[in-house]
ROSENU-664312 format. One record per residue (C-alpha): residue number from 1; x, y, z. Coordinates in Angstrom, 2 decimals. Example, Ala and Ser with C-alpha at 12.3 -4.5 7.8 and 13.67 -1.06 7.14 Angstrom:
! ROSENU-664312
(1,(12.30,-4.50,7.80))
(2,(13.67,-1.06,7.14))
This chain:
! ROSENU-664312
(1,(-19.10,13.53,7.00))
(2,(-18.41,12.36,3.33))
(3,(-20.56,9.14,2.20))
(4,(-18.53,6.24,1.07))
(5,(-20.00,5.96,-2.04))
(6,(-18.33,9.53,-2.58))
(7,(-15.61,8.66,-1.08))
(8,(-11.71,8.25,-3.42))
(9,(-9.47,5.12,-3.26))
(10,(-7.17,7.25,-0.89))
(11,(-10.36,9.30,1.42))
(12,(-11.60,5.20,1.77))
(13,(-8.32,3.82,2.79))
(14,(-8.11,7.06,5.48))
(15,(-11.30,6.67,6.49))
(16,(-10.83,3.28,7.45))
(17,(-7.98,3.92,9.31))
(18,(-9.40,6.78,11.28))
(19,(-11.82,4.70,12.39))
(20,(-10.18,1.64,13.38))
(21,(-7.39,4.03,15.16))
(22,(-10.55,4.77,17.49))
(23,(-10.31,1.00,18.24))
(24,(-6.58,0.89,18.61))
(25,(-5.81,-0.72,15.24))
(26,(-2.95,0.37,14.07))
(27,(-3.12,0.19,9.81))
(28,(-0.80,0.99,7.30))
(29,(-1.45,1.37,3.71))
(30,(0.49,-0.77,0.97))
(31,(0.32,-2.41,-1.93))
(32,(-1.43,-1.37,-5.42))
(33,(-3.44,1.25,-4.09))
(34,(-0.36,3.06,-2.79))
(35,(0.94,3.14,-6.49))
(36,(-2.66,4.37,-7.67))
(37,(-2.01,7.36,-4.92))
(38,(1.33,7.94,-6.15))
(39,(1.03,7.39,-9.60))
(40,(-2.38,9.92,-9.75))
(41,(-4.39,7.34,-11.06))
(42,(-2.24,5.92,-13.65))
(43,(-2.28,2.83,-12.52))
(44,(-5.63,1.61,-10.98))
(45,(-6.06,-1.13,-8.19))
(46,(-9.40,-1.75,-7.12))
(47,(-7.88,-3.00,-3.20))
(48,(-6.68,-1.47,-0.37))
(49,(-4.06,-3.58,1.04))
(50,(-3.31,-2.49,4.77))
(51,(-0.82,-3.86,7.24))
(52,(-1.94,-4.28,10.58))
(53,(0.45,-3.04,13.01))
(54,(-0.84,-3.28,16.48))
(55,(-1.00,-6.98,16.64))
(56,(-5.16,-6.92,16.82))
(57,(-6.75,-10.35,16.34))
(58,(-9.00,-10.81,13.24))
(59,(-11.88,-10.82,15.05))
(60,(-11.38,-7.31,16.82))
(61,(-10.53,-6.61,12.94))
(62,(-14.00,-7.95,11.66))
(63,(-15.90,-6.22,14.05))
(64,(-14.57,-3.04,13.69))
(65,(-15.14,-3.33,9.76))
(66,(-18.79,-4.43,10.44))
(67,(-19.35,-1.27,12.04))
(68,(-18.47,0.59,9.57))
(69,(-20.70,-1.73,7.01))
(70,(-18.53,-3.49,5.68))
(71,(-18.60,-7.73,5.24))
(72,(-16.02,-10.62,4.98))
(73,(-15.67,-12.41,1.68))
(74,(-13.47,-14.81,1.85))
(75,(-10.10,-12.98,2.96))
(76,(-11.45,-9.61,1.59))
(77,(-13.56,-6.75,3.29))
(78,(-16.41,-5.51,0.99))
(79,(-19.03,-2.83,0.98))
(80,(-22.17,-1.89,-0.79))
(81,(-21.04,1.07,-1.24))
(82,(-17.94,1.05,-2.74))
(83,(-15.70,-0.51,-5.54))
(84,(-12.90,-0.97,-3.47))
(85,(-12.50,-3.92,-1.74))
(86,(-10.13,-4.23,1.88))
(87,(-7.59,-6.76,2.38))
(88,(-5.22,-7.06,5.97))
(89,(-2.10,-8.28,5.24))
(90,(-0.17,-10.62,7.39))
(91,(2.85,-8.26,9.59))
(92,(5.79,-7.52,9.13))
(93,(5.38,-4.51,6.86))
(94,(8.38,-5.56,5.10))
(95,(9.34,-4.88,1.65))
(96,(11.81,-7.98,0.45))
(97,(14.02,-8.96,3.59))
(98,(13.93,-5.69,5.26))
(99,(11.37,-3.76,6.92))
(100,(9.99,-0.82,5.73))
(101,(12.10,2.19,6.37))
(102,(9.23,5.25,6.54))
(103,(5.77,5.40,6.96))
(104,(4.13,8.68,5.62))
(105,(1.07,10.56,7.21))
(106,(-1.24,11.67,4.64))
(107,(-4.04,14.39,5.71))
(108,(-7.03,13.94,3.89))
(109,(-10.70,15.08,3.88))
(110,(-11.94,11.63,5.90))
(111,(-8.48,11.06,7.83))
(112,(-5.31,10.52,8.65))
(113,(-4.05,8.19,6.18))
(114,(-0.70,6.22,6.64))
(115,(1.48,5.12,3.81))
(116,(4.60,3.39,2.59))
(117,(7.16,6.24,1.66))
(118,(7.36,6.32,-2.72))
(119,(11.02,4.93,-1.98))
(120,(9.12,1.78,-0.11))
(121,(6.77,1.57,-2.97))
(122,(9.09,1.43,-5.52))
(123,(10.98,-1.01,-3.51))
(124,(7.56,-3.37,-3.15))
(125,(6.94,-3.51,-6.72))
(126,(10.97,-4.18,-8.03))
(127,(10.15,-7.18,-5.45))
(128,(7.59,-8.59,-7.64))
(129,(9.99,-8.17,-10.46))
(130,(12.79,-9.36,-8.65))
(131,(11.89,-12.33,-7.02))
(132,(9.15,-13.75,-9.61))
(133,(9.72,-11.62,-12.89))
(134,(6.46,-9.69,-12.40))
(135,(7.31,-7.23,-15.42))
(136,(3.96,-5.29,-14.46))
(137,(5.71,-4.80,-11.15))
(138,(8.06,-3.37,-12.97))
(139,(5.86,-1.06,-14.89))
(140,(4.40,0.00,-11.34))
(141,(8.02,0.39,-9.77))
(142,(8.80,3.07,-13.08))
(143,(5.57,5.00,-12.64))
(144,(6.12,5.35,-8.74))
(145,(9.57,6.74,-9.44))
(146,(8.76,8.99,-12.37))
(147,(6.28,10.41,-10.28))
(148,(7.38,11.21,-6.73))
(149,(10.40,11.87,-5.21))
(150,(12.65,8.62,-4.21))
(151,(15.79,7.88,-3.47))
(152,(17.81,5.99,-6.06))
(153,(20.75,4.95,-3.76))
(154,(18.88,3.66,-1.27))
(155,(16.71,1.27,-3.62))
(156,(19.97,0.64,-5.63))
(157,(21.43,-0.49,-2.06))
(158,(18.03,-2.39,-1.13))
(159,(18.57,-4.24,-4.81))
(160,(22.01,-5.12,-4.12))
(161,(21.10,-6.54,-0.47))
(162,(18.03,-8.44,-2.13))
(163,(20.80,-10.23,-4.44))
(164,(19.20,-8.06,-7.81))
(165,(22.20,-5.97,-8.62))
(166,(21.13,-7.29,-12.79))
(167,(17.68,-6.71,-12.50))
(168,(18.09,-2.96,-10.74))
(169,(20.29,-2.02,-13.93))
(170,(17.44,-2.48,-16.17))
(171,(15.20,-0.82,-13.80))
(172,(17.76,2.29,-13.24))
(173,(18.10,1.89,-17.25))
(174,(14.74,2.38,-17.89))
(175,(13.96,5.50,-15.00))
(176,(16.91,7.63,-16.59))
């Protein structure tokens, strides 16, 4: 098995959910380090932001990260080994006012790892931009869509639901 401290952003993030799968926690990966992934690095986040799906208390949470040597600072999850520090987010994995519409499955060298689609990631970061004018959000939002596949109308339909018809122009204005 791979040591941690050789361990990528994305072979961390599935490695920690491989393990606390064992426990039934149920994680999904969001946030920054999903635009690292699908950016290649362009962008760098030094979290993993996960969702917890199965409803597990913290403390089932905390123990299951102390296994695998990790420690609680403050609201984050951190390790001697690593750079990367772990954060659970509150549920619903939401993105805006809706929920998230696909979860990809990701099979890497340490795991199984679980991850908003590109079209959900783009959507996460125009909500930074949307709602609070986040124009590095926006910057994140462009790399995610220059880089993978996503679909356009559905975001575009997302941005009109979220009230950002204006605000999706200059995003679609500056993708094209």
């Amino acid at each position: 098995m791979m040591q941690i401290t050789e361990m990528s952003q994305g072979e961390l993030a599935a490695y920690i959910q491989t393990e606390l799968r064992k426990q039934s926690i149920d994680l999904v990966l969001t946030g920054g380090s999903v635009v690292s992934l699908y950016s290649d690095g362009r962008y760098i986040s030094m979290d993993l932001d996960f969702v917890e799906m199965s409803f597990s208390s913290s403390q089932k949470i905390g123990k299951a990260m102390l296994v695998l040597g990790f420690t609680q600072k403050g609201r984050h999850y951190v390790h001697p080994g690593t750079k990367y520090f772990v954060e659970f987010v509150a549920p619903p994995l939401s993105v805006g006012n809706e929920p998230v519409r696909r979860i990809d499955s990701l099979k890497l060298e340490t795991g199984v790892l679980k991850v908003i689609s590109p079209t959900d990631c783009v959507k996460d970061r125009l909500a930074g931009f949307y709602h609070w004018n986040d124009q590095q959000s926006l910057q994140q939002a462009l790399l995610v869509a220059t880089s993978q596949p996503v679909d356009l109308p559905e975001i575009e339909r997302w941005s009109a639901a979220e009230g950002m018809q204006t605000k999706y122009l200059e995003f679609s204005k500056q993708i094209r």
